[in-house]
N, CA, C and O atoms as a GROMACS GRO file, in nm:
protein
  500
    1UNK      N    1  -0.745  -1.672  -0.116
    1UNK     CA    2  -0.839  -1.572  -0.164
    1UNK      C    3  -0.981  -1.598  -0.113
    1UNK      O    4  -1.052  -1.498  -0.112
    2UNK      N    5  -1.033  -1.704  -0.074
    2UNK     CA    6  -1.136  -1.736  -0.043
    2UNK      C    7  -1.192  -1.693   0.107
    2UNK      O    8  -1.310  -1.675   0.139
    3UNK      N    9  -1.093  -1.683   0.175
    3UNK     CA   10  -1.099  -1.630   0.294
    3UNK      C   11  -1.104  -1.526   0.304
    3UNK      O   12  -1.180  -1.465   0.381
    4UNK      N   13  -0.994  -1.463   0.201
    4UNK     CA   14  -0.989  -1.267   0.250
    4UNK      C   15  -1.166  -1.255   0.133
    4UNK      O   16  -1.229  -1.149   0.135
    5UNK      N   17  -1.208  -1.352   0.062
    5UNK     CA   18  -1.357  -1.303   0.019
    5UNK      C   19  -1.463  -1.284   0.106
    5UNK      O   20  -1.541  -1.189   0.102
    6UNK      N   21  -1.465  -1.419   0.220
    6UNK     CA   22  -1.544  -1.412   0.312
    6UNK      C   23  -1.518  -1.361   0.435
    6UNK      O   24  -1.598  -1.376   0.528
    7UNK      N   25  -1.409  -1.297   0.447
    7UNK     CA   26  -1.413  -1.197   0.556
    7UNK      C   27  -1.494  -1.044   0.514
    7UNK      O   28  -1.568  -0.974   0.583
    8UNK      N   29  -1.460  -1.032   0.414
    8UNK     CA   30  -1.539  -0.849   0.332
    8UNK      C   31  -1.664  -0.833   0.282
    8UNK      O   32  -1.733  -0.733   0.260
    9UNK      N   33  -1.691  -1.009   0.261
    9UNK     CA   34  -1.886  -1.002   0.216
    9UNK      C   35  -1.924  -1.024   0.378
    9UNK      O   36  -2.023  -0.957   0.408
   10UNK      N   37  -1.869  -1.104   0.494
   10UNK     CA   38  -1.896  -1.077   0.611
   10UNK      C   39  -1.924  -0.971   0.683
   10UNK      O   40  -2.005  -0.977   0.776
   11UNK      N   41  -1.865  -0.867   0.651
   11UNK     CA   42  -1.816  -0.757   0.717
   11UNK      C   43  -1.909  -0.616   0.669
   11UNK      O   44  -1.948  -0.524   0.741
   12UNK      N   45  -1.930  -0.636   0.518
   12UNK     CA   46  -1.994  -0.600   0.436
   12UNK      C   47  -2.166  -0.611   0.515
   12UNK      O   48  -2.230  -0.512   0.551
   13UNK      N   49  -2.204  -0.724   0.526
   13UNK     CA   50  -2.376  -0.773   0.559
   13UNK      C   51  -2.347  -0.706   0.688
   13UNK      O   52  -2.414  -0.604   0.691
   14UNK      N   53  -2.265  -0.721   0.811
   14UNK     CA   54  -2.283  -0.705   0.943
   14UNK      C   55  -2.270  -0.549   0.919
   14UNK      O   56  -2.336  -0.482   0.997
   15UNK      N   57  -2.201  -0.486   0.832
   15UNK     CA   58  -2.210  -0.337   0.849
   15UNK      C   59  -2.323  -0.289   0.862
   15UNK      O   60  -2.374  -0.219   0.950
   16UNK      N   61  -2.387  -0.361   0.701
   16UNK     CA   62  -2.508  -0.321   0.664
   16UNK      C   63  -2.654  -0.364   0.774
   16UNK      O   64  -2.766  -0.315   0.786
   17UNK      N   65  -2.610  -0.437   0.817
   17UNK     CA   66  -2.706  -0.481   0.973
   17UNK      C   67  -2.723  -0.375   1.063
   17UNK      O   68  -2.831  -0.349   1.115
   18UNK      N   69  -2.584  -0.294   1.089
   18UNK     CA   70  -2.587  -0.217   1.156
   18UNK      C   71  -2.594  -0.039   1.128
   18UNK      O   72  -2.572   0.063   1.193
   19UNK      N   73  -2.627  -0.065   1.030
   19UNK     CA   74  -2.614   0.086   0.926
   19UNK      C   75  -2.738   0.159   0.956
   19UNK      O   76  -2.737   0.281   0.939
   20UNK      N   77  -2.838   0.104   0.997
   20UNK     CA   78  -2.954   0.231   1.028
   20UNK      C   79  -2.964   0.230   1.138
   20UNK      O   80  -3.032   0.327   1.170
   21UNK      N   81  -2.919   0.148   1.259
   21UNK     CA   82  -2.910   0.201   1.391
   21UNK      C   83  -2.802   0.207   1.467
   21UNK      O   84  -2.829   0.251   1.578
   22UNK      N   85  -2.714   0.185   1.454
   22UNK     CA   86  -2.606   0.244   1.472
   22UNK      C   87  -2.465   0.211   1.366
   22UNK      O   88  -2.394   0.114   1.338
   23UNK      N   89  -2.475   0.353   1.329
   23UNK     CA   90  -2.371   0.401   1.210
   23UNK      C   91  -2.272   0.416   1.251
   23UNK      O   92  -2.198   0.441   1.156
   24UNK      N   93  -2.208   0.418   1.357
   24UNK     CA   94  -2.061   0.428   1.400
   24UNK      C   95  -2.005   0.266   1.451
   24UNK      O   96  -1.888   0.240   1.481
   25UNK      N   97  -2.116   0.172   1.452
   25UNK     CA   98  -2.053   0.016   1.438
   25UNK      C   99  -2.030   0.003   1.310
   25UNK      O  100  -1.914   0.000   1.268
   26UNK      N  101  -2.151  -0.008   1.219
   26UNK     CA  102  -2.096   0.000   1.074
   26UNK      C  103  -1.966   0.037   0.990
   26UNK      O  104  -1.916  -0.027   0.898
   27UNK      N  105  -1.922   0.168   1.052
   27UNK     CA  106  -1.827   0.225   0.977
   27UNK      C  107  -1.683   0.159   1.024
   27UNK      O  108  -1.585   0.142   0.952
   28UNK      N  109  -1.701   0.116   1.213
   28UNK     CA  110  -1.597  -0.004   1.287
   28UNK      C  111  -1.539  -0.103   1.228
   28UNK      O  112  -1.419  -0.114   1.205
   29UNK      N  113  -1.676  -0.221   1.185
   29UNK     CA  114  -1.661  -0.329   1.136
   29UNK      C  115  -1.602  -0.311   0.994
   29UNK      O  116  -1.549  -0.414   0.952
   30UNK      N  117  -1.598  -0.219   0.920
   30UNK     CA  118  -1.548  -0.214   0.774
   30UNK      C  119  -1.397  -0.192   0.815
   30UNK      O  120  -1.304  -0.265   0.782
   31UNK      N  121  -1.391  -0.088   0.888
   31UNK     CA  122  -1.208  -0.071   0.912
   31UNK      C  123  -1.169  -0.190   0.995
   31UNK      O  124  -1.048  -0.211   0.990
   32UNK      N  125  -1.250  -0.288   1.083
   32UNK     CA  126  -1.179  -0.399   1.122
   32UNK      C  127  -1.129  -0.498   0.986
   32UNK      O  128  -1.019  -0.548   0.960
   33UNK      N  129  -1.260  -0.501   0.914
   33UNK     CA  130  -1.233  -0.558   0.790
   33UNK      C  131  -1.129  -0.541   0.698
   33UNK      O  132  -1.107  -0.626   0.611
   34UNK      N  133  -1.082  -0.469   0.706
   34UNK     CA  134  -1.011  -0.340   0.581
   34UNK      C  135  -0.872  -0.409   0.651
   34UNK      O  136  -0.796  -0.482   0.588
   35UNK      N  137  -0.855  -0.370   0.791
   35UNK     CA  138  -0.727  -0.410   0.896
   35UNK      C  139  -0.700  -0.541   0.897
   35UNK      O  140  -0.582  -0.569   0.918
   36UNK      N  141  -0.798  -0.654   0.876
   36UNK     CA  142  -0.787  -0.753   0.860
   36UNK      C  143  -0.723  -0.821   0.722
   36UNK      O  144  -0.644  -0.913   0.702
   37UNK      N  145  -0.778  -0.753   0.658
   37UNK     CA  146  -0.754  -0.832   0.533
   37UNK      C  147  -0.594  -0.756   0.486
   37UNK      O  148  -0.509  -0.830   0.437
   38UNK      N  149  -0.567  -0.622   0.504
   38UNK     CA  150  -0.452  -0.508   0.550
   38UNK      C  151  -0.324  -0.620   0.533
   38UNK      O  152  -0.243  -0.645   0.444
   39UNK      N  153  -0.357  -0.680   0.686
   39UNK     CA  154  -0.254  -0.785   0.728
   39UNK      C  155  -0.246  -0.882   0.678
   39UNK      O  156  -0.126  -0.900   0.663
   40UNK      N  157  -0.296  -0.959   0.640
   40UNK     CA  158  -0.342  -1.099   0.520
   40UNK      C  159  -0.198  -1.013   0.378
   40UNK      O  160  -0.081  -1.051   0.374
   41UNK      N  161  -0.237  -0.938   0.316
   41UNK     CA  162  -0.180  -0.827   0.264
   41UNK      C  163  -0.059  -0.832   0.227
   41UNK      O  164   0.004  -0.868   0.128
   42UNK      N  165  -0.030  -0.765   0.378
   42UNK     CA  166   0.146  -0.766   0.423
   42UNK      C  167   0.187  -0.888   0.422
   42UNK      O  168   0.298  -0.875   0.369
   43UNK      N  169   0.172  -1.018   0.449
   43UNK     CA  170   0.172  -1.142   0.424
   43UNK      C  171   0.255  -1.185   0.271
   43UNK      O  172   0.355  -1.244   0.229
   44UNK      N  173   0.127  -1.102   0.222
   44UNK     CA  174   0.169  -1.177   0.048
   44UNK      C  175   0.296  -1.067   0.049
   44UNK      O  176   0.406  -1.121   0.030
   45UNK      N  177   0.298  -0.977   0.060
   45UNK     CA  178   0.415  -0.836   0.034
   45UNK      C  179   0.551  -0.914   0.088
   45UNK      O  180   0.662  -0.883   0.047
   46UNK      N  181   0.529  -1.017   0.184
   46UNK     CA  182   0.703  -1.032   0.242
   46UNK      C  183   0.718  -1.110   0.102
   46UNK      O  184   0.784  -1.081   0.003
   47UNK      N  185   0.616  -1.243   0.134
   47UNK     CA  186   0.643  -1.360   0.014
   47UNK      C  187   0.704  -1.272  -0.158
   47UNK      O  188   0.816  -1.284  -0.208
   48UNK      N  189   0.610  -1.207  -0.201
   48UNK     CA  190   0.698  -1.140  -0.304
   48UNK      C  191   0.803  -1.063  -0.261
   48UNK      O  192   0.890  -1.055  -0.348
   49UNK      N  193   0.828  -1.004  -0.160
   49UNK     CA  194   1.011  -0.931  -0.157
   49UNK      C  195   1.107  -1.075  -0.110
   49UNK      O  196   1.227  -1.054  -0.095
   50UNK      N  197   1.069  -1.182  -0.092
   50UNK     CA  198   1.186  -1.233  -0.049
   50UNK      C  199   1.200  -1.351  -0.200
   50UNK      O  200   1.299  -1.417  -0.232
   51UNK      N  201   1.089  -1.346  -0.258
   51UNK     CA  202   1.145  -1.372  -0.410
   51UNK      C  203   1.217  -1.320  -0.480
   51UNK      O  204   1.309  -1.374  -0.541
   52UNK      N  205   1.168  -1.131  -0.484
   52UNK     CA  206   1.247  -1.046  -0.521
   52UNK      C  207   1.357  -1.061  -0.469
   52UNK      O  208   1.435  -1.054  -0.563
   53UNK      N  209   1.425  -1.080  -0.358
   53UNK     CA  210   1.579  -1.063  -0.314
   53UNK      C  211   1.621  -1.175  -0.333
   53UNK      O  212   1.740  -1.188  -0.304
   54UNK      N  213   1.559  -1.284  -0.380
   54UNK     CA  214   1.636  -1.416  -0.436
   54UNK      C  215   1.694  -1.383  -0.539
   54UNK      O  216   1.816  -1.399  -0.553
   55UNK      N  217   1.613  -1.326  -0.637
   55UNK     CA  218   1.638  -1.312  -0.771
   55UNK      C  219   1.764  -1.252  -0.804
   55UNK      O  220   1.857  -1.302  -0.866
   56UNK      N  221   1.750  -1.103  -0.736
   56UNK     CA  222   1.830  -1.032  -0.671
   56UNK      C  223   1.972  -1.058  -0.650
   56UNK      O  224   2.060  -0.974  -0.664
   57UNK      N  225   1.991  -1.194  -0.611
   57UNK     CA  226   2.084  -1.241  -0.542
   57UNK      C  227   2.194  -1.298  -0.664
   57UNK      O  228   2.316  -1.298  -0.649
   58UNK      N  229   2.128  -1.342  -0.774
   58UNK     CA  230   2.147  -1.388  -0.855
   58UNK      C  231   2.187  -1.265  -0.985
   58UNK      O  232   2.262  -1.309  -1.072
   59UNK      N  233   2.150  -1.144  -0.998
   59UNK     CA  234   2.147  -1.039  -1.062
   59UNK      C  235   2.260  -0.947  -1.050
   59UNK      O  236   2.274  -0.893  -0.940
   60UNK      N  237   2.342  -0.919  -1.140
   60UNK     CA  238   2.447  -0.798  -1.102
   60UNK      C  239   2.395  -0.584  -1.045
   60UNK      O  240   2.423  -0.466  -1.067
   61UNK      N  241   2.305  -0.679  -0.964
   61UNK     CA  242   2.215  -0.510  -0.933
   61UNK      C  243   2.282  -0.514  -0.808
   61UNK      O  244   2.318  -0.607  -0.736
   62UNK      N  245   2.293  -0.330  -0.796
   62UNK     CA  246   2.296  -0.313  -0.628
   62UNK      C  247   2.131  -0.299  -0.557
   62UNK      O  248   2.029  -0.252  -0.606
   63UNK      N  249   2.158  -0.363  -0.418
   63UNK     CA  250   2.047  -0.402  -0.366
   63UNK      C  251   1.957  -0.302  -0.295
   63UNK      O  252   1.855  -0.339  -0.238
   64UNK      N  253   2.010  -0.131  -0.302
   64UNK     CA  254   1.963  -0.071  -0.296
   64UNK      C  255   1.834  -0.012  -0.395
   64UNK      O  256   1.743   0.057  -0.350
   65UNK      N  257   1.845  -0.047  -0.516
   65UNK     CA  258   1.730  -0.064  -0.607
   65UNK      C  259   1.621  -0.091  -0.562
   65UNK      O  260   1.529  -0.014  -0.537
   66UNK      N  261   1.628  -0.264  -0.544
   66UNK     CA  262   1.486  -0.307  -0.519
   66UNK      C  263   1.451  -0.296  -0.392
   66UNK      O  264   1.343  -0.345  -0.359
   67UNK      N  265   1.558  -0.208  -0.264
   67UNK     CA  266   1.502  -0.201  -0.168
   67UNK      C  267   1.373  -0.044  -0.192
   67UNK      O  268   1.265  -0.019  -0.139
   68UNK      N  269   1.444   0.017  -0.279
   68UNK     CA  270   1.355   0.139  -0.308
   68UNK      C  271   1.242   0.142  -0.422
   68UNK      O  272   1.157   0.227  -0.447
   69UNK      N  273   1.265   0.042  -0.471
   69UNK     CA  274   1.128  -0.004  -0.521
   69UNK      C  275   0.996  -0.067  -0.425
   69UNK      O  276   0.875  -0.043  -0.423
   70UNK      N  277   1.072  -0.143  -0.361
   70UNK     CA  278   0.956  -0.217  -0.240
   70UNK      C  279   0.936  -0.140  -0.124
   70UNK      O  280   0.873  -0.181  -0.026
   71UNK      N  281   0.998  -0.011  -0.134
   71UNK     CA  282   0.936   0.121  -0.009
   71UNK      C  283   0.869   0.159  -0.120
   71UNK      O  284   0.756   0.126  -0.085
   72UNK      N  285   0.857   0.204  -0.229
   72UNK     CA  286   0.744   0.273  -0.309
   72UNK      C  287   0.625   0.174  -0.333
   72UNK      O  288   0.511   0.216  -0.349
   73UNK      N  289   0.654   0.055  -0.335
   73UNK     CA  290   0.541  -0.030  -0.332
   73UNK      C  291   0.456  -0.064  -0.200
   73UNK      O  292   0.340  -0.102  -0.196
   74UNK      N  293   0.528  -0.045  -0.114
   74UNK     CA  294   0.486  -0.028   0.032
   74UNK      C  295   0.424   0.100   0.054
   74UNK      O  296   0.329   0.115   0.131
   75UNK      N  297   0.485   0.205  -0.023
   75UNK     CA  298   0.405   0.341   0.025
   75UNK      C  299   0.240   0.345  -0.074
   75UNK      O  300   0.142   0.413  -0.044
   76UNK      N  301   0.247   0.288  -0.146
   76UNK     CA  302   0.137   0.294  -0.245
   76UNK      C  303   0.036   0.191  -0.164
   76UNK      O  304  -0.084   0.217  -0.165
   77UNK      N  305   0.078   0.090  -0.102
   77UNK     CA  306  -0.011   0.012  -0.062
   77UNK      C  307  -0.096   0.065   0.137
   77UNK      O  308  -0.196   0.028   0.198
   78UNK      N  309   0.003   0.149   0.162
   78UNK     CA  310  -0.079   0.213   0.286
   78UNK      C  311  -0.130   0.339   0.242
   78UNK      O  312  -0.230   0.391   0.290
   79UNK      N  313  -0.069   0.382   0.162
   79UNK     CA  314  -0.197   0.501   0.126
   79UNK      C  315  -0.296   0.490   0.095
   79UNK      O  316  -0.390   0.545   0.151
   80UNK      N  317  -0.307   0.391  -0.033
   80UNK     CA  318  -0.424   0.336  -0.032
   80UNK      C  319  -0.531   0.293   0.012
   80UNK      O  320  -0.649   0.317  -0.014
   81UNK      N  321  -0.471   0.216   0.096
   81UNK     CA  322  -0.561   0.140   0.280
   81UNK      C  323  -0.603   0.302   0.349
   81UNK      O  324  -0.716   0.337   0.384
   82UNK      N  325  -0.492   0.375   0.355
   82UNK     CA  326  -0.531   0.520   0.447
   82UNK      C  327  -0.577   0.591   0.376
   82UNK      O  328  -0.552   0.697   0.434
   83UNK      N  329  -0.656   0.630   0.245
   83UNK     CA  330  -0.710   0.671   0.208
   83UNK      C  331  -0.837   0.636   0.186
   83UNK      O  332  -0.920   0.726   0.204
   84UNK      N  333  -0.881   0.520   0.147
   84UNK     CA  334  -1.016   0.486   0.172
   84UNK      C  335  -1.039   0.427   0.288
   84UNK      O  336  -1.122   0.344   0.251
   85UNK      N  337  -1.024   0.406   0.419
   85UNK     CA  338  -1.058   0.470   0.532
   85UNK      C  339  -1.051   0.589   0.582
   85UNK      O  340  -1.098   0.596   0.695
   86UNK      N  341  -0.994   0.724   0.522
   86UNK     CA  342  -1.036   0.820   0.517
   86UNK      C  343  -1.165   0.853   0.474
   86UNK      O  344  -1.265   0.880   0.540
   87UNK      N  345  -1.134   0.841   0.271
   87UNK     CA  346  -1.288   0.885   0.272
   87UNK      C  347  -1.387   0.771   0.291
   87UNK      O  348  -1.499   0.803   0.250
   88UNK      N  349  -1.381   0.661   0.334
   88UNK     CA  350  -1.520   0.589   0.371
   88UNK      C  351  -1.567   0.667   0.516
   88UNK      O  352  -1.683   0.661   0.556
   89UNK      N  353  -1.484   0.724   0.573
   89UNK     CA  354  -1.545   0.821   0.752
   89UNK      C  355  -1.551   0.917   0.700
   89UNK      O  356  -1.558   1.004   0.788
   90UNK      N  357  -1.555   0.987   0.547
   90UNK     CA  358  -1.638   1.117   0.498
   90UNK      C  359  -1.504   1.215   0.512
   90UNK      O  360  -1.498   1.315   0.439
   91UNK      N  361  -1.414   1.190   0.591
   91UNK     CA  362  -1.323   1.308   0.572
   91UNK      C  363  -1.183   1.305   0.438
   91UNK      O  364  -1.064   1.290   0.465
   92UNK      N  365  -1.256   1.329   0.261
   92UNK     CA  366  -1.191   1.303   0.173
   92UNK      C  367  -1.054   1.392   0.205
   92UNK      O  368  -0.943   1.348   0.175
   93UNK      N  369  -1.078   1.546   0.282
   93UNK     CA  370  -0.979   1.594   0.222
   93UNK      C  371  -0.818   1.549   0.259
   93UNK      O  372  -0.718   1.567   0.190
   94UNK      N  373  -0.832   1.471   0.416
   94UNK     CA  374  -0.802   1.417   0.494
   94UNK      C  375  -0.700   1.285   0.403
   94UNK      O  376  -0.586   1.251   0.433
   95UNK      N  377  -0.786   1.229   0.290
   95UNK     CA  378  -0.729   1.131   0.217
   95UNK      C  379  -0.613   1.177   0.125
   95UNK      O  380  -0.497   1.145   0.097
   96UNK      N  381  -0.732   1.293   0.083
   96UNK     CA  382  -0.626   1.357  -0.002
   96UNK      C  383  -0.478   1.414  -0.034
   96UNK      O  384  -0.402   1.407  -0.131
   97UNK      N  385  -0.469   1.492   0.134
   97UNK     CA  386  -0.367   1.474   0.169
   97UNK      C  387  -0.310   1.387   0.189
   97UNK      O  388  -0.199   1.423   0.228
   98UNK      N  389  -0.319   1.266   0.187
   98UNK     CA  390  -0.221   1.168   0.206
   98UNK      C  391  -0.153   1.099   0.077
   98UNK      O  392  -0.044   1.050   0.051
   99UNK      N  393  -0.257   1.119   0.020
   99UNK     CA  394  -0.287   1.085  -0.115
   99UNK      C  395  -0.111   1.168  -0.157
   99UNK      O  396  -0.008   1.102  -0.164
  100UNK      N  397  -0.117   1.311  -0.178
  100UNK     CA  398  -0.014   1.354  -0.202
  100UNK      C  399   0.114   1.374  -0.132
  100UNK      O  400   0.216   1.413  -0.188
  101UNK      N  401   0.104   1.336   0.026
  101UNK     CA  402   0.247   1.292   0.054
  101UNK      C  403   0.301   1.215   0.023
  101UNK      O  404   0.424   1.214   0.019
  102UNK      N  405   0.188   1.075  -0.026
  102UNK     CA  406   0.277   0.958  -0.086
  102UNK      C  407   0.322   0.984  -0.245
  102UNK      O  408   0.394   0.897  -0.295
  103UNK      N  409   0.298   1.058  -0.297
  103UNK     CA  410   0.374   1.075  -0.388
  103UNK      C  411   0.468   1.125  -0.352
  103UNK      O  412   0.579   1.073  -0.343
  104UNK      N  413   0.444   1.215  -0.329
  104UNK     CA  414   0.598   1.316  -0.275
  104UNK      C  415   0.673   1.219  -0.250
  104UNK      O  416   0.772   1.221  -0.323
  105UNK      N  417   0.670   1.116  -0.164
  105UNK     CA  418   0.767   1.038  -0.084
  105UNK      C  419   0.775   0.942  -0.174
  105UNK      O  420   0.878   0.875  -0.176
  106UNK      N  421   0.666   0.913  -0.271
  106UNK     CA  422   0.772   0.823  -0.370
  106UNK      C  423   0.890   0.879  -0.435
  106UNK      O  424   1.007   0.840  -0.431
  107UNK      N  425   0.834   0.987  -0.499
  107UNK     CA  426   0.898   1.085  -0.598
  107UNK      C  427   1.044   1.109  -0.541
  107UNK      O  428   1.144   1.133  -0.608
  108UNK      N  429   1.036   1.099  -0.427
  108UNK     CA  430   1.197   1.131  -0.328
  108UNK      C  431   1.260   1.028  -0.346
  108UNK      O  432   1.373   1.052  -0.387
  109UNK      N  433   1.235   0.909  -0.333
  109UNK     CA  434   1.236   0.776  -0.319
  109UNK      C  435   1.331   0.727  -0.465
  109UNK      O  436   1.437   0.665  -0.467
  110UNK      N  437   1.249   0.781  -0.581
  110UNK     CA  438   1.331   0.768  -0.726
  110UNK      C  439   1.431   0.879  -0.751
  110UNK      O  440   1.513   0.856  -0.840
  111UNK      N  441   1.438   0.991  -0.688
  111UNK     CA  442   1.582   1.048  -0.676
  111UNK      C  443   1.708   1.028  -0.776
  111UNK      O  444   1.754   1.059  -0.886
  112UNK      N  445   1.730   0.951  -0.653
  112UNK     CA  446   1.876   0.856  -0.633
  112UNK      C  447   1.910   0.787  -0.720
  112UNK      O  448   2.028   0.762  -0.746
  113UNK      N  449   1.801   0.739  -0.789
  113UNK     CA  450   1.784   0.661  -0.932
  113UNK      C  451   1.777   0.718  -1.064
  113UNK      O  452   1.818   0.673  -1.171
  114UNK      N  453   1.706   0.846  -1.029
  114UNK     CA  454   1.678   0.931  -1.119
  114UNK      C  455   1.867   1.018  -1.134
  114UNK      O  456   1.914   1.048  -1.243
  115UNK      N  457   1.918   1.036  -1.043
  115UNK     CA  458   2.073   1.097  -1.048
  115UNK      C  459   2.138   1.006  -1.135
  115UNK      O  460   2.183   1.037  -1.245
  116UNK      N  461   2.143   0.899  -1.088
  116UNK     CA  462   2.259   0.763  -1.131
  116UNK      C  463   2.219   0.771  -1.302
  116UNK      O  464   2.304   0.780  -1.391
  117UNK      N  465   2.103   0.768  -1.320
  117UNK     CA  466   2.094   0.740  -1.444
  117UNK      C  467   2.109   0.888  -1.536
  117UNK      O  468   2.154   0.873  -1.650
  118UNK      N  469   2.088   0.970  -1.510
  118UNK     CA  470   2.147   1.116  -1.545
  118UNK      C  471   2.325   1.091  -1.561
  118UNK      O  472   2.369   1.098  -1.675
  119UNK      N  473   2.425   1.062  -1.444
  119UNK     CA  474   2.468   1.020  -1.433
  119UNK      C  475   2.606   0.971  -1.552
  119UNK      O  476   2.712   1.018  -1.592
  120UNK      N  477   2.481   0.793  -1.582
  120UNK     CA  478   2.534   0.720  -1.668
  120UNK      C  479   2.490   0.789  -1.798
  120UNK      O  480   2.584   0.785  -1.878
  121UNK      N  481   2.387   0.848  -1.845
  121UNK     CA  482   2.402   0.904  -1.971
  121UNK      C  483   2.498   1.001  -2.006
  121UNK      O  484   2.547   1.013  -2.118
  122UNK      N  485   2.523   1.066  -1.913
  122UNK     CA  486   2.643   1.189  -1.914
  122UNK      C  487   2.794   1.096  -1.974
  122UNK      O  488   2.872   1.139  -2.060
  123UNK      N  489   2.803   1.000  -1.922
  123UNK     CA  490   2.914   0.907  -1.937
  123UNK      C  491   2.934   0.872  -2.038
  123UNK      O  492   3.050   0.858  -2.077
  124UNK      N  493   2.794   0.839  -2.139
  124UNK     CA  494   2.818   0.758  -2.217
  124UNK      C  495   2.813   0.892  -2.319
  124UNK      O  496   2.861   0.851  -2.424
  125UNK      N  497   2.785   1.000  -2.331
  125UNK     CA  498   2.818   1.092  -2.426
  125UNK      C  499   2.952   1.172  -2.398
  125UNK      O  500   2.991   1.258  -2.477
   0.00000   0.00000   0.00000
């Protein structure tokens, strides 16, 4: 954590260095920042799914579950990133839309889950 701190207060001052004369380095160095730390990120994201599929391993679940949990957790975590680099370059609506495909594509995503368990209640009445 100490690192992904001093990469964003870094990135942060050099923006701001460059913010009244040239505003299109400024806005650079934040999405290098953003990309940087992005990947740092994805890092921690394997380390927790390959705990998750330990666990997993050990659990009477099918493994299609938590694979569709960790695409919805994956989709939440680049929208996010792609949305505020949207609106930090001023184009919100741009975010916005993205904003709502990733739901959509979660929402698709729980389906399958959403059937099964329809499903099993039908069964059990």
């Amino acid at each position: 954590m100490p690192k992904i701190g001093l990469i964003g207060i870094t990135a942060v001052f050099l923006a701001l260095l460059f913010k009244k004369e040239k505003g299109e380095f400024s806005f650079l160095i934040a999405v290098a920042a953003s990309v940087i730390i992005f990947v740092y990120a994805l890092g921690r994201f394997q380390a927790v799914a390959d705990f998750l599929s330990g666990i997993l391993e050990k659990l009477p679940i099918e493994k299609t579950y938590l694979l569709a949990l960790l695409k919805m957790l994956g989709i939440t975590y680049i929208a996010d990133f792609s949305v505020s680099v949207c609106r930090e370059a001023g184009y919100s609506s741009v975010g916005n839309q993205i904003e709502i495909f990733a739901k959509l594509s979660i929402i698709a995503l729980g389906l399958p889950q959403l059937m099964y368990l329809v499903t099993a209640l039908e069964a059990l009445t």
